[in-house]
C-alpha positions, 0 to 999 in steps of 0.5 A: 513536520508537514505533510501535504497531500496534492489528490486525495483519492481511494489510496490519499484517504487511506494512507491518512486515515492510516495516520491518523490512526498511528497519532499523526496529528491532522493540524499536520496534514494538508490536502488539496484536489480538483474536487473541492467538495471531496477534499473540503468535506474530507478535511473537515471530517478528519480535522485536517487542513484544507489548503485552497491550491496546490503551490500553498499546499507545496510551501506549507509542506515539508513532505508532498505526497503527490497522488494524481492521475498520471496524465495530470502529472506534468500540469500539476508539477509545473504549478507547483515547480517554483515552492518546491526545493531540495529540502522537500521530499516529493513523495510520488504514488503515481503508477508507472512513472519512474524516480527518473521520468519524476526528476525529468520534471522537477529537477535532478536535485529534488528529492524524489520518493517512489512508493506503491502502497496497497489498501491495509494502510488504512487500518495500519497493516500496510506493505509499501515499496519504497524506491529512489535514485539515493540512500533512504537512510538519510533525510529527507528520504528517511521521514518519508519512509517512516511513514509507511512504517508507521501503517504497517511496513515497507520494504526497498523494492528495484523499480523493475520489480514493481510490478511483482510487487504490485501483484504480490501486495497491490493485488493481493488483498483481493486474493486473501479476501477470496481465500477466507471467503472459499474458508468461509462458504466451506463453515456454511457448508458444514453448518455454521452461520456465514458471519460466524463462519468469516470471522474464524476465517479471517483470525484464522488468516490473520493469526497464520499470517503473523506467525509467518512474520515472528518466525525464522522459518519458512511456511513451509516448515511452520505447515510440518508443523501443523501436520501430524503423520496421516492426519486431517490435516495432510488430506486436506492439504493434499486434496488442495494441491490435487485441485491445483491451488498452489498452481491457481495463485502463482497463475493468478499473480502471472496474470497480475503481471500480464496485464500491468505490463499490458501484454 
């Protein structure tokens, strides 16, 4: 299977680094930009194929990921219009248009692939959101979704709750990073060196993070169990919840959301 890349900016290199990582073979993977000297030096790096425009790059592919700005949307898929086909999928990243804005332009019958991945997939710990106007459990739909399996997970995600979704997981990591930096500043406090101090941080996160996704309880059970009666643990949770943490993320996600809506 064929999988071309029309941009291949911060998100296209990552998704691919991504699959490369996950055994994709890049003889399988086609790029192909406006910056000739980005995806030219970035193909010869990964051992991908450079395609020299956009429509060989659509008739060399089974799978078009299309990851454009959105105002080059309209230009790029009218180039490209006449190779693509039902039997393709097109695969969108672009941020704020719809599954219906993309078939407006390429036909009703084309097979369209919504998706918002956030920045993990590059080490294959991604979450992605996946949308279409049909079944994703059959093909071609089923080919697309598996890639972002295969760099971490996804899930189906209404197209109204994408931008939750891009708070939630977009956003997010920047969130976790400044969690396990707060972590880490408090080991510097306390006398370790801030590399030594970041390292426990982040295992620690990324350990309590897969407990959460291998148990059937929710995390706050999982914290109960953490928490022995009167013990350190419940005063410095208690003393996080006084300094309004719990508060501070979900207003720190309404604030995500504000501003992807432009309100």
């Amino acid at each position: 299977m064929k999988i071309g890349f029309i941009g291949v900016g911060n998100m296209a290199k990552a998704i691919i680094k991504g699959m490369l990582k996950a055994d994709y073979n890049g003889n399988d993977i086609l790029v192909h930009s406006a910056h000739t000297a980005n995806y030219e030096t970035f193909a010869k790096e990964n051992g991908l194929v450079a395609e020299s425009d956009n429509s060989i790059l659509v008739k060399n592919s089974d799978i078009v990921v299309l990851a454009v700005k959105p105002q080059m949307v309209k230009d790029v898929l009218a180039e490209v219009q006449d190779k693509l086909s039902t039997d393709k999928l097109l695969v969108s990243l672009v941020s704020g248009l719809s599954v219906a804005d993309m078939k407006e332009l390429v036909g009703q019958n084309q097979p369209v692939l919504r998706t918002m991945p956030n920045v993990n997939v590059e080490i294959g710990q991604g979450m992605t959101a996946v949308v279409s106007d049909q079944t994703l459990d059959a093909e071609p739909y089923l080919s697309g979704v598996e890639i972002f399996d295969k760099i971490g997970g996804s899930i189906e995600v209404a197209e109204k709750d994408f931008p939750a979704f891009s708070a939630i997981a977009g956003s997010a990591p920047a969130y976790a990073y400044l969690f396990v930096d707060a972590l880490s500043r408090a080991g510097v406090k306390y006398g370790f060196k801030k590399d030594d101090a970041t390292r426990i941080a982040a295992q620690v996160v990324k350990g309590s993070a897969d407990m959460i996704l291998k148990s059937d309880e929710i995390p706050y059970a999982l914290i109960d169990k953490v928490s022995s009666p009167g013990g350190t643990t419940v005063a410095g949770l208690l003393a996080m919840e006084e300094a309004g943490l719990s508060t501070a993320v979900v207003k720190g996600i309404d604030a995500t959301i504000n501003k992807e809506l432009g309100q």
